[in-house]
C-alpha positions as CSV (number, residue, x, y, z in Angstrom):
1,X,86.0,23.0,126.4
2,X,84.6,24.4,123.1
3,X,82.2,26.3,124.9
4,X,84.2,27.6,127.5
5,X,86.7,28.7,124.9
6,X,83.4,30.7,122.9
7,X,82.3,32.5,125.7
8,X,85.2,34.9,126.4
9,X,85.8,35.1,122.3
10,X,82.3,36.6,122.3
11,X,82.8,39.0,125.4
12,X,86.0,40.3,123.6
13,X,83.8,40.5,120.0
14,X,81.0,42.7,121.4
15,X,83.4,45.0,123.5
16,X,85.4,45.6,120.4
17,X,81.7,46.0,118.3
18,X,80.5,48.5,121.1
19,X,77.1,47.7,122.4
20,X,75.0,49.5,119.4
21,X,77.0,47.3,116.9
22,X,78.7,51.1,116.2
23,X,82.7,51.2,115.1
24,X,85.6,51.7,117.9
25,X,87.0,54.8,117.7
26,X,90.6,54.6,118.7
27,X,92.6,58.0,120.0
28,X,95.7,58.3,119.6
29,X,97.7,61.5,121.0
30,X,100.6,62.5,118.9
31,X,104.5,63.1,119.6
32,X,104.9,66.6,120.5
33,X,108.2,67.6,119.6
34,X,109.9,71.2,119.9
35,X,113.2,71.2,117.7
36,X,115.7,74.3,118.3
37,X,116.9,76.1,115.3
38,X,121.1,75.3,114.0
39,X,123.3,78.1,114.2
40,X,125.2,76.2,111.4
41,X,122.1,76.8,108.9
42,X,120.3,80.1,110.2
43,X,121.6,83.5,108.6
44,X,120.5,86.0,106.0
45,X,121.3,87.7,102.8
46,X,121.5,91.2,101.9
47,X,120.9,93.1,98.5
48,X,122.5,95.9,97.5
49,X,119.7,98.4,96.0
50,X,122.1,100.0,93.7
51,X,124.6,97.4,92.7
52,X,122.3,94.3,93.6
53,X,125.6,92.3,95.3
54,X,124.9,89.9,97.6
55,X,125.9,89.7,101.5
56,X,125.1,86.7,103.8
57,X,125.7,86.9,107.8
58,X,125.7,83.8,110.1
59,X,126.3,83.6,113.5
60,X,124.4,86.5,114.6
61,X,121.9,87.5,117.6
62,X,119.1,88.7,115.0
63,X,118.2,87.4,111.5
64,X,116.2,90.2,109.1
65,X,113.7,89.7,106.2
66,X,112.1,92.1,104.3
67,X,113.2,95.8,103.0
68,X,114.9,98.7,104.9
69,X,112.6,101.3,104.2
70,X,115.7,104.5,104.7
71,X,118.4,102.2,102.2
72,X,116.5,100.0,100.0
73,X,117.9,97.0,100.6
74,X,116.1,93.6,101.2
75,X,117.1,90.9,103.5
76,X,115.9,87.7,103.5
77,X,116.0,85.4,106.5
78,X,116.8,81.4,106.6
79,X,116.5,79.2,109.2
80,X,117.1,75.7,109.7
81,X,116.1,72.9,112.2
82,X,117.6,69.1,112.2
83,X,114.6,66.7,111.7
84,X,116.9,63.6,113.2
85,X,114.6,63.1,116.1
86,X,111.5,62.6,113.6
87,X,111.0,59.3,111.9
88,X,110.5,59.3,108.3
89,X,107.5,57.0,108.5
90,X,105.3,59.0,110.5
91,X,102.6,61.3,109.7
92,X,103.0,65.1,110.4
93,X,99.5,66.4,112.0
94,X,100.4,69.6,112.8
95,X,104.2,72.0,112.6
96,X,104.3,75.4,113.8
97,X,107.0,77.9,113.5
98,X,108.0,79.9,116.8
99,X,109.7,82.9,116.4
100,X,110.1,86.0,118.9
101,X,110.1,88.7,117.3
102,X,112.4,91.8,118.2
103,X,111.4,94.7,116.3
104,X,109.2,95.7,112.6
105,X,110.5,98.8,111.7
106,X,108.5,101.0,110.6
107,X,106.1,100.5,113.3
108,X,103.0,101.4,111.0
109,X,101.0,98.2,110.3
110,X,101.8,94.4,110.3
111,X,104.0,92.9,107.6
112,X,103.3,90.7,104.8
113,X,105.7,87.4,105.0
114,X,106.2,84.3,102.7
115,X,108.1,81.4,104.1
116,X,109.6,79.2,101.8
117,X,110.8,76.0,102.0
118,X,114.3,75.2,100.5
119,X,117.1,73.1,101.0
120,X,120.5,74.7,101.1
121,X,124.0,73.3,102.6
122,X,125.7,74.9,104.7
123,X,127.4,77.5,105.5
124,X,124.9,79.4,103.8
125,X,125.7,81.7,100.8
126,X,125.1,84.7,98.9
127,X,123.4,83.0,95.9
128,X,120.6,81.2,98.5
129,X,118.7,84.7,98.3
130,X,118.4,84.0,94.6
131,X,114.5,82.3,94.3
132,X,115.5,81.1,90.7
133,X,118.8,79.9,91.8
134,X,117.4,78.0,94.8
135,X,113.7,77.8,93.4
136,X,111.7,77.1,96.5
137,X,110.2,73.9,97.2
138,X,107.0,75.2,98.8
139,X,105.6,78.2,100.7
140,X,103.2,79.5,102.7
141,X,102.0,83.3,103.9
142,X,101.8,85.1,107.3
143,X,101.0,88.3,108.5
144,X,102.8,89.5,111.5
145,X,101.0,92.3,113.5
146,X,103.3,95.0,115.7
147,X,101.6,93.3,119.0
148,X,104.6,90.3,118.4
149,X,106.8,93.3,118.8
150,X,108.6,91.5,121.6
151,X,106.8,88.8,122.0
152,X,106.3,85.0,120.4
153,X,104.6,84.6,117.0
154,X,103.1,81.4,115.7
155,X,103.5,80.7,112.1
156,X,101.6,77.6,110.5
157,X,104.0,75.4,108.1
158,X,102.3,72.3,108.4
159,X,102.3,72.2,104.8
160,X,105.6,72.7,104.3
161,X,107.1,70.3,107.2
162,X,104.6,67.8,105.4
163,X,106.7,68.4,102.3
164,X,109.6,67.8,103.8
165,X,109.0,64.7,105.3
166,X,107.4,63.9,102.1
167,X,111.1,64.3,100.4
168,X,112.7,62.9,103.1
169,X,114.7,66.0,103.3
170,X,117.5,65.8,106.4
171,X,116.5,69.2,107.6
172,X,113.3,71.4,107.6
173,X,115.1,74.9,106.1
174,X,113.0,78.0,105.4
175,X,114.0,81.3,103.3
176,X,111.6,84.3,104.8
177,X,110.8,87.0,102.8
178,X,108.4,90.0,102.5
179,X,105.5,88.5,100.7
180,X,105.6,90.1,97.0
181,X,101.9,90.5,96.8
182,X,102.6,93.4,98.5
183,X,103.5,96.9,98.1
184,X,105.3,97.5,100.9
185,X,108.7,98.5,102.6
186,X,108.9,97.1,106.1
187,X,111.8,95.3,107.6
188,X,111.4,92.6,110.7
189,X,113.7,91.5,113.0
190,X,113.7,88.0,114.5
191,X,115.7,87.1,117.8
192,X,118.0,84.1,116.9
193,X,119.4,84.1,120.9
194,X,118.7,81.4,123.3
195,X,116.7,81.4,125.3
196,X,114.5,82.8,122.8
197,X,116.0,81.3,119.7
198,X,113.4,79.9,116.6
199,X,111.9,77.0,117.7
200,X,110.0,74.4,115.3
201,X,106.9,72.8,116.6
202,X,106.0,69.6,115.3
203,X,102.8,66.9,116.1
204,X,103.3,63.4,114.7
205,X,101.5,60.3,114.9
């Protein structure tokens, strides 16, 4: 009975062990998960170039960052995306921001963005455009080049969505601005409108 018993233990051992005596590699393909952006949390913030007051907007078709190059002001943009249907114990491998974008004006040259990541209740309010009121919790950069004119554009926040699960934060919330490392007045417009509304792409394991 002993040997009987030995025999399959040792089949099972050298399948595991691999023929070579290498290590088994085990794939695992990750959750793909495409979360919509909330309504509730998306919006942006105005500054007045001469007085410097404060305007935020919510509910609306388009969400701005950056500065109007004819009045001066700067926008900034925030979006927000429930992370309910993502455990807290996994492991983020990739997150991508997807974002259709309607319009860069002027049309001379891509524009310079940094996305941070914040955390902000809602509804959302003048004071979030402030970066030393609501310091940011993390960022990243992105270019965007006149070809997304109308079309999809993929930003990479892997960092940041890592961060975020990091802090267990209920919701992965982002402030976009024009990146300040640049000398630049350029203004983009991002469609908040489904069926093309900001979607958050996320890979967990």
């Amino acid at each position: 009975m002993k040997l009987k018993l030995f025999v399959p233990l040792l089949l099972i051992t050298l399948a595991l062990s691999g023929c070579g005596g290498g290590e088994v590699v085990v794939t695992v393909a990750p959750v793909k998960v495409d979360i919509s952006s909330s309504l509730a949390l998306d919006g942006y913030v105005i500054e007045n170039p001469t007085t410097l007051a404060l305007t935020s907007f919510q509910n609306t078709a388009s969400v701005f960052a950056g500065i109007d190059s004819i009045t001066g002001a700067e926008y900034r943009a925030f979006l927000g995306f429930p992370l309910s249907s993502i455990p807290l114990n996994t492991l983020i491998g990739s997150a991508t921001l997807d974002i259709v974008v309607r319009n860069i004006q002027p049309r001379t040259g891509s524009i310079p963005l940094r996305i941070e990541l914040i955390s902000y209740d809602a509804p959302l309010q003048p004071n979030d455009f402030d970066r030393i009121l609501l310091p940011p919790l993390a960022y990243a950069t992105a270019s965007i080049p006149l070809a997304a004119v109308g079309n999809p554009a993929l930003l990479d926040v892997t960092l940041l969505m890592r961060e975020a699960q990091r802090l267990r934060l209920p919701n992965f919330q982002v402030r976009i601005l024009l990146d300040d490392g640049f000398v630049t007045e350029k203004l983009i417009e991002i469609d908040d409108t489904s069926p093309s509304e900001p979607l958050l792409k996320v890979d967990y394991f």
